[in-house]
VODO-818445 format. One record per residue: residue number from 1; x, y, z of N, C-alpha, C in turn. Coordinates in steps of 0.2 Angstrom, whole numbers, plus 5000, padded with zeros to 4 digits. Layout:
   nr   n.u   n.v   n.w  ca.u  ca.v  ca.w   c.u   c.v   c.w
  NUM     X     Y     Z     X     Y     Z     X     Y     Z
...
//
This chain:
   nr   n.u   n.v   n.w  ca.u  ca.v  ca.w   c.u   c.v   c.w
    1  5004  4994  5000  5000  5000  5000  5004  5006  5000
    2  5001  5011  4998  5005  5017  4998  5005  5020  5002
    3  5012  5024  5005  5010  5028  5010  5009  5035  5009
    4  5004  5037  5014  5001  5044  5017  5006  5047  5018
    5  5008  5054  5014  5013  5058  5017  5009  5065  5018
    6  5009  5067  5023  5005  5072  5026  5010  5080  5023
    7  5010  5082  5019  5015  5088  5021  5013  5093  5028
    8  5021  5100  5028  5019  5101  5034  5015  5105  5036
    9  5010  5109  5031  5003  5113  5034  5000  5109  5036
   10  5001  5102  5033  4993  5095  5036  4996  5097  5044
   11  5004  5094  5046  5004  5091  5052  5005  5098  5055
   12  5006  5105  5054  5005  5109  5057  4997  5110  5061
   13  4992  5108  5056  4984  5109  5060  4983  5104  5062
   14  4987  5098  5060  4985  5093  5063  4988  5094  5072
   15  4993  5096  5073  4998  5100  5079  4992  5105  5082
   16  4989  5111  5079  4986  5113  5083  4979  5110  5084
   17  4973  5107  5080  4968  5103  5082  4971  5097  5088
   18  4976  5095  5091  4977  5088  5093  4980  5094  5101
   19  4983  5100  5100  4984  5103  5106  4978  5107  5108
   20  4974  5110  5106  4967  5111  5108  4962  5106  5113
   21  4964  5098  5109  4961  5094  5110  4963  5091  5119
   22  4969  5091  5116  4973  5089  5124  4972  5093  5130
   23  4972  5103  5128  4971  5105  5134  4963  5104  5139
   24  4960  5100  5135  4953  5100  5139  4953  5093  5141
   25  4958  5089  5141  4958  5083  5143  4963  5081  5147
   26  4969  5081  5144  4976  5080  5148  4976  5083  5156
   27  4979  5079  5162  4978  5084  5168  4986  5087  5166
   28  4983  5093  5172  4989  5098  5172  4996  5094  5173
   29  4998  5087  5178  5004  5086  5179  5007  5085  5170
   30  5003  5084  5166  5006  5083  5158  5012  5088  5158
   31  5008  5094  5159  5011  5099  5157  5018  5100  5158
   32  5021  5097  5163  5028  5096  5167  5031  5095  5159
   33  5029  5086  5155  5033  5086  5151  5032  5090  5144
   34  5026  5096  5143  5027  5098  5138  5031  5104  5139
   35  5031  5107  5144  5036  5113  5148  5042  5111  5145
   36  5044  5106  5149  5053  5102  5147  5054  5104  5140
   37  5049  5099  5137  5052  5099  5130  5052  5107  5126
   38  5048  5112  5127  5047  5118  5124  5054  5121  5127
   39  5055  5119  5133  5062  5123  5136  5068  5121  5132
   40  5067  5115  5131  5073  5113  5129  5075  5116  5121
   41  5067  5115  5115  5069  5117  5110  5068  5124  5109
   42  5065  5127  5113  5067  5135  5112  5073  5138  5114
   43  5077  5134  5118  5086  5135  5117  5088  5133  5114
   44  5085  5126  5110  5092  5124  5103  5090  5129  5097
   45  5083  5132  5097  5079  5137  5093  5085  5144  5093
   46  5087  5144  5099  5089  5152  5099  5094  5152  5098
   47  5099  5146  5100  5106  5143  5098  5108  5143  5090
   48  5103  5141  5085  5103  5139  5079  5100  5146  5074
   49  5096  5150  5079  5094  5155  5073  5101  5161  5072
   50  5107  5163  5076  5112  5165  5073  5115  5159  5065
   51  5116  5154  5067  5119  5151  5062  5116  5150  5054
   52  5109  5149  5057  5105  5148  5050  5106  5157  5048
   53  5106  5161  5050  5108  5168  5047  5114  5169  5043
   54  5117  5166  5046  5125  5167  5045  5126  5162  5037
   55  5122  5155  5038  5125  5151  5034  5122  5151  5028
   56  5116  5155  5028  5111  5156  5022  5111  5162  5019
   57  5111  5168  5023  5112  5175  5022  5118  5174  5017
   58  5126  5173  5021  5132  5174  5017  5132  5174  5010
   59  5129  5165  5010  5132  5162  5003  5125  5165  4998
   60  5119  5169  5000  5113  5169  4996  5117  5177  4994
   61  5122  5182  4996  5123  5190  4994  5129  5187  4992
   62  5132  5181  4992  5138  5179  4989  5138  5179  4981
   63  5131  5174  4980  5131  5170  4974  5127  5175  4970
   64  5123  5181  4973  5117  5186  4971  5126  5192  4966
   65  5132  5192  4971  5135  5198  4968  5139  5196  4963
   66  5139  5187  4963  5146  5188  4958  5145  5189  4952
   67  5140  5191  4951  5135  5195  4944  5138  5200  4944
   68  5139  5203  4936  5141  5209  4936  5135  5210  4932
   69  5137  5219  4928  5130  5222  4923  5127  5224  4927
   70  5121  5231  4923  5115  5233  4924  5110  5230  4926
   71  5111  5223  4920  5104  5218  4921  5103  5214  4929
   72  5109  5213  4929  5111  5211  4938  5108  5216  4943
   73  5109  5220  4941  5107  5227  4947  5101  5228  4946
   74  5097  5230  4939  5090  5232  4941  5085  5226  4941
   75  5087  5220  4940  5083  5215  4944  5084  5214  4950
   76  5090  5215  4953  5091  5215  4963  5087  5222  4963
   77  5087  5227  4962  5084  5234  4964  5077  5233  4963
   78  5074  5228  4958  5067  5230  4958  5062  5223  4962
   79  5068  5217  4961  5064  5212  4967  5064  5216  4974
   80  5071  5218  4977  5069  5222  4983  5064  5227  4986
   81  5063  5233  4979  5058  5237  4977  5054  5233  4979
   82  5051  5228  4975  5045  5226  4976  5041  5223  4983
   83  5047  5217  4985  5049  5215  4992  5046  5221  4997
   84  5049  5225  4998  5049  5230  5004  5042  5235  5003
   85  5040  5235  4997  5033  5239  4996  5029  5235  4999
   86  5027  5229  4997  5025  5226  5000  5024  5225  5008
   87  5030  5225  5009  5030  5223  5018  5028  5230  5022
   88  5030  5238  5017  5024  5243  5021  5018  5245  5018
   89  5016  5240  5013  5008  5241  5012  5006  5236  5017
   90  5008  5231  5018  5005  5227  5025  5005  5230  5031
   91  5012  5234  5031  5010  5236  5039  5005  5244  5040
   92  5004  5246  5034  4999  5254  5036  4992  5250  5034
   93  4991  5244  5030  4985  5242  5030  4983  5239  5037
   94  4988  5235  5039  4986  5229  5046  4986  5238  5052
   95  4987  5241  5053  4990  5247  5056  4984  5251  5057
   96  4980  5251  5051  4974  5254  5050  4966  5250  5052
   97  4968  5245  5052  4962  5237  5051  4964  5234  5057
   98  4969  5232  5059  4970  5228  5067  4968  5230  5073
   99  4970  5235  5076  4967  5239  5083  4959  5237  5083
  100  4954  5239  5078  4950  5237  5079  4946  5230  5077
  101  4949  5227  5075  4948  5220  5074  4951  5215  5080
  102  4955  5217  5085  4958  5213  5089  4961  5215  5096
  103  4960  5211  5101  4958  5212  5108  4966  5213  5109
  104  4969  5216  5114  4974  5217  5116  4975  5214  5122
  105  4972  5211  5126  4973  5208  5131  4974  5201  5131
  106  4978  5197  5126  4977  5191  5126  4984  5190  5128
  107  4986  5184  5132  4995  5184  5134  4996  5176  5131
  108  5003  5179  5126  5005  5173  5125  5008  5170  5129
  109  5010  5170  5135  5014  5166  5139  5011  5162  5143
  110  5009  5159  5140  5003  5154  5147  5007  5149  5152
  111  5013  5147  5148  5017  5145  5153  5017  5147  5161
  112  5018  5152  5160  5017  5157  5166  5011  5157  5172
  113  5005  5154  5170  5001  5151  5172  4997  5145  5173
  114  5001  5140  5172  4998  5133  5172  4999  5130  5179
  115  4997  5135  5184  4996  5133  5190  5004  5131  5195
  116  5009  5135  5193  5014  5134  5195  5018  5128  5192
  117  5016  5126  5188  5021  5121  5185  5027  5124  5184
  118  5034  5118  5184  5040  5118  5181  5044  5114  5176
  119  5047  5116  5171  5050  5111  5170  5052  5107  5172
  120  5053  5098  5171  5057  5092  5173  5063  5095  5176
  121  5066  5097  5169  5075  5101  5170  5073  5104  5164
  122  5078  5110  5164  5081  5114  5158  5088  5114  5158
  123  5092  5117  5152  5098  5116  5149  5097  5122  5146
  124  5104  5127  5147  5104  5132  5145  5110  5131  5138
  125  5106  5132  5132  5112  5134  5125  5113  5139  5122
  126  5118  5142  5126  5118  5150  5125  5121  5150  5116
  127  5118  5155  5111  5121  5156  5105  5127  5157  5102
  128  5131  5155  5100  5138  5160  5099  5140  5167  5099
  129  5135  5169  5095  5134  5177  5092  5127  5178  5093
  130  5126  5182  5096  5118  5186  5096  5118  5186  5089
  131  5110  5190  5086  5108  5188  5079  5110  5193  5076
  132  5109  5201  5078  5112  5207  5072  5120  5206  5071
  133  5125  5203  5078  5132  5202  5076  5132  5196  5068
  134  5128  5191  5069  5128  5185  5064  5123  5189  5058
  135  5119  5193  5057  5115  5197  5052  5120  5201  5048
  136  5125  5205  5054  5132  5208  5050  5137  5206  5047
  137  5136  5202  5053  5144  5196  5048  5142  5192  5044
  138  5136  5191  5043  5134  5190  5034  5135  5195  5030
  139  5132  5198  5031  5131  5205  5025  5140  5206  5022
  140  5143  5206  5028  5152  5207  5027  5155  5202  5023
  141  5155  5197  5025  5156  5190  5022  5154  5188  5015
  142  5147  5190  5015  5142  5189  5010  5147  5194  5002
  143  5147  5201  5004  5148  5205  5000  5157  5206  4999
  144  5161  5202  5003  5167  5201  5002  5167  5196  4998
  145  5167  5192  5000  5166  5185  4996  5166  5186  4987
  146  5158  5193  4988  5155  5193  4980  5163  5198  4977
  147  5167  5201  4982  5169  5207  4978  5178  5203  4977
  148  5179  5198  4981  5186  5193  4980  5185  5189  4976
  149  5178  5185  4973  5179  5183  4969  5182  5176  4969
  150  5187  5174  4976  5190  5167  4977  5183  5163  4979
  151  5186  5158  4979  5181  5151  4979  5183  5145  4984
  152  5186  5147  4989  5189  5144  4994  5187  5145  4999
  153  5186  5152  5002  5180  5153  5008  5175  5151  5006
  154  5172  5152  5001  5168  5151  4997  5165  5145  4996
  155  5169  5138  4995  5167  5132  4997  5165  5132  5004
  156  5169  5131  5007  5166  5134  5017  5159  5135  5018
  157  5159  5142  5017  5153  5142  5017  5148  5140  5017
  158  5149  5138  5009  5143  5134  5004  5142  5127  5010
  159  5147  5123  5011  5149  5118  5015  5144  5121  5022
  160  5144  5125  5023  5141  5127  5031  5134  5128  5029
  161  5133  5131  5025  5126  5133  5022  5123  5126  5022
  162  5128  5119  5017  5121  5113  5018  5120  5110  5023
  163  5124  5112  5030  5124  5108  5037  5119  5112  5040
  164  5119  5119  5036  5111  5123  5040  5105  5120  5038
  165  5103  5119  5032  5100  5118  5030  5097  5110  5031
  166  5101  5106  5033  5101  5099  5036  5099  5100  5041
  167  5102  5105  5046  5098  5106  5052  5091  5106  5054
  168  5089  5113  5047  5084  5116  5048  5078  5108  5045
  169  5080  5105  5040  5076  5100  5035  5075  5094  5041
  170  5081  5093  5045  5077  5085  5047  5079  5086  5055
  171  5080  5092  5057  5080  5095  5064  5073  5097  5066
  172  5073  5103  5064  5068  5109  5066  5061  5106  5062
  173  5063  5108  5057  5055  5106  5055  5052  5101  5056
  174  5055  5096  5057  5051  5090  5058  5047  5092  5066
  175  5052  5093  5070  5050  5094  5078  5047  5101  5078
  176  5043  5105  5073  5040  5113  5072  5034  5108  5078
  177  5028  5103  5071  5023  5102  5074  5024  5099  5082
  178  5028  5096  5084  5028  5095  5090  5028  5101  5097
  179  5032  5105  5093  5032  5112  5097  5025  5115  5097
  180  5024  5117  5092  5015  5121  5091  5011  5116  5096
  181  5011  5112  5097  5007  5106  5099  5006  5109  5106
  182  5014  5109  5108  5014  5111  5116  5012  5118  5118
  183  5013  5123  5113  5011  5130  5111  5002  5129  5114
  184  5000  5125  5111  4992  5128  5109  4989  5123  5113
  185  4994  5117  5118  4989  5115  5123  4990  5120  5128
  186  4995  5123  5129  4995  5126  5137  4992  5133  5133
  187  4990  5136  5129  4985  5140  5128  4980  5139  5130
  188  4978  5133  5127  4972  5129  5130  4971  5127  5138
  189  4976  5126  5139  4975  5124  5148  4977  5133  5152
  190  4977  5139  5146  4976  5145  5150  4969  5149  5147
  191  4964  5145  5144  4959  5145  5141  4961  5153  5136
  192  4967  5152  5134  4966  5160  5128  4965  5155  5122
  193  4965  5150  5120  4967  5148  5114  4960  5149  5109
  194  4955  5152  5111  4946  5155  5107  4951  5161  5105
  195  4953  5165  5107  4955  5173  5106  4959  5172  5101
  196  4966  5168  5101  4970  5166  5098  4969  5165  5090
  197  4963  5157  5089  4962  5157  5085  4956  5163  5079
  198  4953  5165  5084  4950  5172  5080  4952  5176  5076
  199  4959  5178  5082  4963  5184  5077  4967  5180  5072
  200  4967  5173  5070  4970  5171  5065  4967  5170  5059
  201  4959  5167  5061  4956  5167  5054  4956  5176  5053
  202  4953  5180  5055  4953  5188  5055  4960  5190  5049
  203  4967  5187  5053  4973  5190  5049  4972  5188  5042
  204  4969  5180  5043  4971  5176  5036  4968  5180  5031
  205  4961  5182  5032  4958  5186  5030  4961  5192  5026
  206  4964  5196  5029  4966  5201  5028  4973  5200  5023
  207  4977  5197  5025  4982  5196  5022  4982  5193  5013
  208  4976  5187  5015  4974  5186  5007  4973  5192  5002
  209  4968  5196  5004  4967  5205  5001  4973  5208  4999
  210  4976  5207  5002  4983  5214  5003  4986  5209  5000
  211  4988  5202  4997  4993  5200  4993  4988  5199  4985
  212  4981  5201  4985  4979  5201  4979  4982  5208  4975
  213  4981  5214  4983  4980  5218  4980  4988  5222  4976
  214  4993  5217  4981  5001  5219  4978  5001  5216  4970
  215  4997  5212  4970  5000  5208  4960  4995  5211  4956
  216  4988  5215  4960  4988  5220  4954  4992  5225  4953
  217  4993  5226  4959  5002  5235  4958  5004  5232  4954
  218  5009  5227  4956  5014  5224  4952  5014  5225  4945
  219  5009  5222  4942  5006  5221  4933  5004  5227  4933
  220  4999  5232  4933  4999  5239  4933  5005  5242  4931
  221  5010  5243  4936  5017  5245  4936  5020  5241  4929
  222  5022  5236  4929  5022  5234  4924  5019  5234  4916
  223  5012  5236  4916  5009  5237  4911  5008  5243  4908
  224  5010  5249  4914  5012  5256  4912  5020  5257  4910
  225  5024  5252  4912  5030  5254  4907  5029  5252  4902
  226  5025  5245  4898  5025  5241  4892  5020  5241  4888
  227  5014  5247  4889  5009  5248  4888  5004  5244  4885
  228  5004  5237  4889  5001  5231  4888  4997  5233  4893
  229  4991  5227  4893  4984  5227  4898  4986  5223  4904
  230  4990  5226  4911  4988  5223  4914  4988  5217  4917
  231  4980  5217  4915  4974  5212  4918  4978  5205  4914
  232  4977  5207  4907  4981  5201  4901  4986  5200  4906
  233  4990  5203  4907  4999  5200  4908  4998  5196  4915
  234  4993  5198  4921  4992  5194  4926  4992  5189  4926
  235  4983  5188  4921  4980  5182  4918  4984  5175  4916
  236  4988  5178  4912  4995  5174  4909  5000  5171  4912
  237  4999  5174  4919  5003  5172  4923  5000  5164  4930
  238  4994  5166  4930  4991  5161  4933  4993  5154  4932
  239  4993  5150  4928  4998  5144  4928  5001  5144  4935
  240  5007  5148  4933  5011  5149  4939  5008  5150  4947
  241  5004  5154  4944  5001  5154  4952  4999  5147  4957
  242  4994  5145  4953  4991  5139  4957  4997  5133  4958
  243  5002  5133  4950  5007  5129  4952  5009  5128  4959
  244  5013  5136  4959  5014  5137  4967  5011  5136  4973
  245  5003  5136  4970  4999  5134  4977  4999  5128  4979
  246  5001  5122  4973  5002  5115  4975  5008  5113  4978
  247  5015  5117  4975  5021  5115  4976  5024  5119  4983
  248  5018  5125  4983  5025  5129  4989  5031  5131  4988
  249  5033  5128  4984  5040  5131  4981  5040  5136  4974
  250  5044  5140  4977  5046  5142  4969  5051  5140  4964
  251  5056  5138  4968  5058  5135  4963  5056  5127  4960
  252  5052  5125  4961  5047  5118  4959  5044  5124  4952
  253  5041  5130  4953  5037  5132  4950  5041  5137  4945
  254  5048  5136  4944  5054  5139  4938  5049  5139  4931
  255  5050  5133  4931  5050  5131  4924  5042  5132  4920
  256  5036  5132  4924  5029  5135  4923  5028  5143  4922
  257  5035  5146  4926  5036  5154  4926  5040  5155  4920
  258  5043  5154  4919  5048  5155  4912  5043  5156  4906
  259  5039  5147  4907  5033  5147  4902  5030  5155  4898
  260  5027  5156  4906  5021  5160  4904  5024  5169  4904
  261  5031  5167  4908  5035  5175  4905  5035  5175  4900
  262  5036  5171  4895  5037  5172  4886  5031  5173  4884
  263  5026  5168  4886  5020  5171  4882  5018  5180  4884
  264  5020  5181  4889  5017  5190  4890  5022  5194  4886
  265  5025  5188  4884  5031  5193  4877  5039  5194  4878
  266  5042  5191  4884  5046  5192  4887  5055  5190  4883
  267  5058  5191  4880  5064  5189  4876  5067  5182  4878
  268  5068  5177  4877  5069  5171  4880  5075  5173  4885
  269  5082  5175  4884  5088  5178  4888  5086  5181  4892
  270  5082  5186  4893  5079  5191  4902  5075  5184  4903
  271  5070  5181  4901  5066  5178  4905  5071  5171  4908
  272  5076  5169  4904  5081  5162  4908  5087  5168  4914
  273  5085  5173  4914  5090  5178  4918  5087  5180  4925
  274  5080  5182  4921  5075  5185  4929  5074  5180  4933
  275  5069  5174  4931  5065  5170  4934  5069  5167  4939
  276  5073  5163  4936  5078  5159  4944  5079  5166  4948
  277  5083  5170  4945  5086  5174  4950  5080  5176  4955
  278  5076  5179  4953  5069  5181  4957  5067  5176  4961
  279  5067  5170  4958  5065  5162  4964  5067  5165  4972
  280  5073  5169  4972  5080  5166  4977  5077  5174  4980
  281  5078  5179  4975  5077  5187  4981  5070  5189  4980
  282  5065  5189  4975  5060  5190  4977  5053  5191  4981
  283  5052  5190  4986  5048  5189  4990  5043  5196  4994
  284  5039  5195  4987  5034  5202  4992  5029  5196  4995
  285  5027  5193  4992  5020  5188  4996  5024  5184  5003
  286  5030  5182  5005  5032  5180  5010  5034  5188  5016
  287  5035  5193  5012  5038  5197  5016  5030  5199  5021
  288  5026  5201  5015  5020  5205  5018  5016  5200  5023
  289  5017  5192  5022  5012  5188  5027  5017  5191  5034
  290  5023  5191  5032  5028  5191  5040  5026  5198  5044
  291  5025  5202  5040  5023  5208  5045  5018  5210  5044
  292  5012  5207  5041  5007  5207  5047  5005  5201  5050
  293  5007  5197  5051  5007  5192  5058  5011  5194  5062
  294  5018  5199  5062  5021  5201  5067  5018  5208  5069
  295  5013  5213  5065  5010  5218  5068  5003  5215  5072
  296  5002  5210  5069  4993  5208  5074  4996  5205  5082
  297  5002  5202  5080  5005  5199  5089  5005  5202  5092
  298  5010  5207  5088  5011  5213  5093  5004  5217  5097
  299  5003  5217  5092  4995  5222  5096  4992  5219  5100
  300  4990  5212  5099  4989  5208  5105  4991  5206  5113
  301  4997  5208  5111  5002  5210  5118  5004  5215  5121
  302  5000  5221  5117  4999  5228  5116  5007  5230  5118
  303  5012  5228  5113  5018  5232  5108  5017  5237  5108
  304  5021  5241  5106  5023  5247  5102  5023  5246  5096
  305  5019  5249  5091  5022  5245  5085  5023  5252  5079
  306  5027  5256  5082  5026  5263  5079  5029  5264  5071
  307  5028  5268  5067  5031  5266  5061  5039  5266  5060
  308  5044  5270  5064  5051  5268  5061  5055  5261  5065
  309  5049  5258  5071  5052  5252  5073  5053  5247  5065
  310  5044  5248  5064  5044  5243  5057  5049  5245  5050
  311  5048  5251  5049  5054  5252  5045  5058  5250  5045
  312  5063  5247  5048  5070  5247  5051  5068  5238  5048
  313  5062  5237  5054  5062  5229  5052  5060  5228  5046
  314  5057  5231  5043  5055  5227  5035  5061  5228  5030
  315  5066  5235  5032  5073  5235  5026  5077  5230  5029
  316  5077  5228  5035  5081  5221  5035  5078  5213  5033
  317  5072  5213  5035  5071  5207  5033  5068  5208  5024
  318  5069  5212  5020  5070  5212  5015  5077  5209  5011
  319  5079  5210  5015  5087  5207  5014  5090  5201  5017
  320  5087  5200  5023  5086  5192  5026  5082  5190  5021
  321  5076  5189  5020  5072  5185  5016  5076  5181  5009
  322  5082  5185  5008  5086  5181  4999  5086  5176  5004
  323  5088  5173  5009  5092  5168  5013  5085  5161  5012
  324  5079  5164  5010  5074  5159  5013  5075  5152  5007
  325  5073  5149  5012  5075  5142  5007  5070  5139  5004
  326  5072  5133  4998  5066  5132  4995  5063  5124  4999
  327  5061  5127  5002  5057  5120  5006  5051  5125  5010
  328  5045  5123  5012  5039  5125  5014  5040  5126  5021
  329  5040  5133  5022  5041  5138  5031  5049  5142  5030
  330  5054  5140  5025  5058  5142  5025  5060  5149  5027
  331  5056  5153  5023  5057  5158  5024  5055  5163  5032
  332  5049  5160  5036  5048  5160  5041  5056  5157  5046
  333  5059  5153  5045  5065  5151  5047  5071  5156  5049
  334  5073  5161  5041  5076  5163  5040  5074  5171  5044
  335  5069  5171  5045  5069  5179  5047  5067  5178  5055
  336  5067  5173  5059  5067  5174  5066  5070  5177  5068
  337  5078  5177  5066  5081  5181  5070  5080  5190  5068
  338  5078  5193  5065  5076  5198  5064  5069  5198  5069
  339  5065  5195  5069  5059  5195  5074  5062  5197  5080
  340  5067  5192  5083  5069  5192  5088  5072  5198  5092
  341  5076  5200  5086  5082  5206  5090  5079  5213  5087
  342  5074  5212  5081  5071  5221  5081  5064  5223  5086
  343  5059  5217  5084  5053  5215  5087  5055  5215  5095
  344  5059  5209  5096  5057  5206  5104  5052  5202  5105
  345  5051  5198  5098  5048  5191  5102  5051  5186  5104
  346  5048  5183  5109  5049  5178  5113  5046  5172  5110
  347  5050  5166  5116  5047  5159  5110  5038  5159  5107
  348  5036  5162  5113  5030  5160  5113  5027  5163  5105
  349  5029  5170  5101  5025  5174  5099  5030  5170  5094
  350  5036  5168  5093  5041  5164  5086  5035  5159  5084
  351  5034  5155  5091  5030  5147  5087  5023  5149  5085
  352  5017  5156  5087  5014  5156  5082  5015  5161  5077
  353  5020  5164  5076  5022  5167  5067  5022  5160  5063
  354  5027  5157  5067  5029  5152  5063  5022  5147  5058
  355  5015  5145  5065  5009  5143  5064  5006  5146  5061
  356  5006  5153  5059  5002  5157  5054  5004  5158  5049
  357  5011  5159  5049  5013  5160  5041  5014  5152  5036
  358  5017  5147  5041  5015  5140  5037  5008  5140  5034
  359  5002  5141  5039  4995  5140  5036  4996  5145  5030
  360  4998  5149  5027  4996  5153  5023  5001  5152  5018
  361  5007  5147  5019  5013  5148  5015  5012  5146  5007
  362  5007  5144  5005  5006  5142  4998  5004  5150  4995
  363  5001  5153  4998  4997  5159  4995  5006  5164  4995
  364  5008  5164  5000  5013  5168  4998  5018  5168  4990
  365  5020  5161  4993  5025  5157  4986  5021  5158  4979
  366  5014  5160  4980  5011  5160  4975  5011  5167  4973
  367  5009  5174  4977  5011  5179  4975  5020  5179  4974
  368  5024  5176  4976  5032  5177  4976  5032  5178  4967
  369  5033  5171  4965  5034  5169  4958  5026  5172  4955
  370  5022  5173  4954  5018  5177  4948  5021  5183  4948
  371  5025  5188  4954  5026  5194  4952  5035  5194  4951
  372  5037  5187  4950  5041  5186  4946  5040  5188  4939
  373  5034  5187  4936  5033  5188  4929  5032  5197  4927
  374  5030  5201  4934  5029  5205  4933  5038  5210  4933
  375  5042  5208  4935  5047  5209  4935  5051  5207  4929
  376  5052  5204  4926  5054  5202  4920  5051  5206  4914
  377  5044  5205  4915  5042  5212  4908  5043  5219  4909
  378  5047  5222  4915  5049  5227  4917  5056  5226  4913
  379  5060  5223  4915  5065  5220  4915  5069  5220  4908
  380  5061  5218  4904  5062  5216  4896  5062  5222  4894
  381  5057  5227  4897  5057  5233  4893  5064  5238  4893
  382  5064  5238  4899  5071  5244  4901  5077  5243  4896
  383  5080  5235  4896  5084  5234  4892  5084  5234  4886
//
């Protein structure tokens, strides 16, 4: 017989429905061993978010600069462009629509009251490097690297880059659902987890809107430099779209985007140029889910969430984000440590980014790659 392979949005809900279930049932002494295990992997969590920065950031500004030309640059300049627009169209929308849509009194920390529990035992893993010294010494690394030109550190890296990513594949992901699990029982045994889930259907809501409305900018913009329609260049692009929503990946979904870039007229040479490149740095649909599920938390734990905190955090994780991997939650991965050191979330508010933006990760990868196409007929035209 063949086997059932759940991917991980299934075992992600299937993580929160089975922690839901438990809080109403499980007695409290449980909660001893889910404390433990959260303790434990929220320090190999915080131990690992320096490195995955460091080993994914480096080699992705490394291999983005040994490009030279124009065409190298206004493609990096207009995926970031479009990247960062996105991430503060979400936050003056979420900014404007949150507050009153959601209760500010809900606390993620239920730990805190499960009736005095403790963990079994904790173990402290303190990280090498806090995250902006590891955020820096990529970007340093990263653009030496592109500007030396040797291939020696360069192997290194690359070499540390797939131990991260082995980490993150048969490490962290795998143990995500076990973690949310523990997340959203002890929510449940702090009876917040009604409030929780509201303001999530609420966000999912709003964020699907806000990422329709960037891939009409996107093609607009597009269709006002090449005085094409739009709506056609969009339309053309769907393929891609849905592709994406089944693969989650962008790069599973290359070779469907290349397609339908030609057909909106696109020169074979820009479209085998833009499209991969774009796979790797473009993410307006991943950037814009990430802030606003980090401006809705915030609000719910009545944050500060003033406009140049988030500026600051959307130019950096516009730039963290090259780093995101092509596997499903990747890019939720790669920008913790931005969460952690501009934001100040803690474990509790990382494992539900983490739960909100996996439920939503197909719709992202799907805006990422469709304004993929709308960047290459930009692209086509100028040169």
């Amino acid at each position: 017989m063949k086997k059932i392979r759940i991917g991980l949005l299934g075992r992600i809900l299937i993580a929160i429905i089975l922690g839901v279930g438990a809080g109403h049932i499980l007695p409290a002494a449980i909660g001893r061993l889910f404390l433990t295990f959260n303790g434990l992997f929220g320090e190999f969590l915080g131990f690992s978010i320096p490195l995955i920065i460091l080993g994914l950031v480096t080699v992705a500004i490394a291999d983005i600069g040994k490009g030279v030309g124009k065409l190298l640059l206004l493609t990096v300049l207009l995926a970031y462009g479009f990247t960062i627009f996105s991430g503060f169209l979400s936050y003056f929308t979420g900014a404007a629509l949150f507050p009153g849509m959601i209760n500010s009194d809900i606390n993620l920390s239920p730990v805190n009251n499960m009736e005095g529990l403790s963990p079994w035992f904790t173990v402290s893993i303190p990280p090498v490097m806090n995250v902006m010294t590891a955020l820096f010494l990529a970007f340093t690394l990263g653009l030496g690297l592109a500007a030396l030109g040797s291939n020696q550190l360069k192997g290194v890296m690359h070499d540390f880059k797939a131990i991260v990513e082995k980490l993150i594949v048969r490490i962290i992901i795998p143990l995500l659902p076990l973690y949310i699990f523990d997340i959203f029982y002890e929510m449940t045994f702090s009876e917040q987890v009604l409030s929780i889930l509201t303001v999530f259907i609420k966000i999912i809501g709003i964020i699907f809107a806000i990422h329709l409305v960037v891939l009409l900018l996107q093609f607009s913009i597009a269709g006002a430099f090449t005085g094409k329609n739009p709506l056609k260049l969009l339309w053309r692009m769907l393929p891609a779209y849905f592709t994406a929503l089944g693969t989650q990946s962008s790069a599973a979904t290359i070779p469907v985007t290349l397609a339908q870039a030609e057909k909106n007229g696109v020169s074979e040479d820009i479209v085998g140029f833009t499209v991969p490149l774009c796979a790797t740095i473009h993410l307006s649909g991943s950037t814009l889910k990430i802030v606003a599920c980090a401006l809705a938390l915030m609000i719910i734990q009545g944050m500060p969430y003033d406009f140049p905190l988030f500026a600051g955090f959307i130019l950096l994780l516009g730039i963290t984000m090259v780093a995101a991997l092509g596997i499903p939650g990747g890019a939720i991965m790669a920008s913790l440590g931005v969460l952690h050191s501009v934001l100040g979330f803690d474990e509790s508010a990382q494992a539900l980014m983490i739960a909100l933006y996996i439920a939503m990760d197909s719709f992202g990868t799907a805006c990422n790659v469709t304004g993929d196409g709308a960047i290459a007929v930009i692209v086509d035209k100028i040169t």
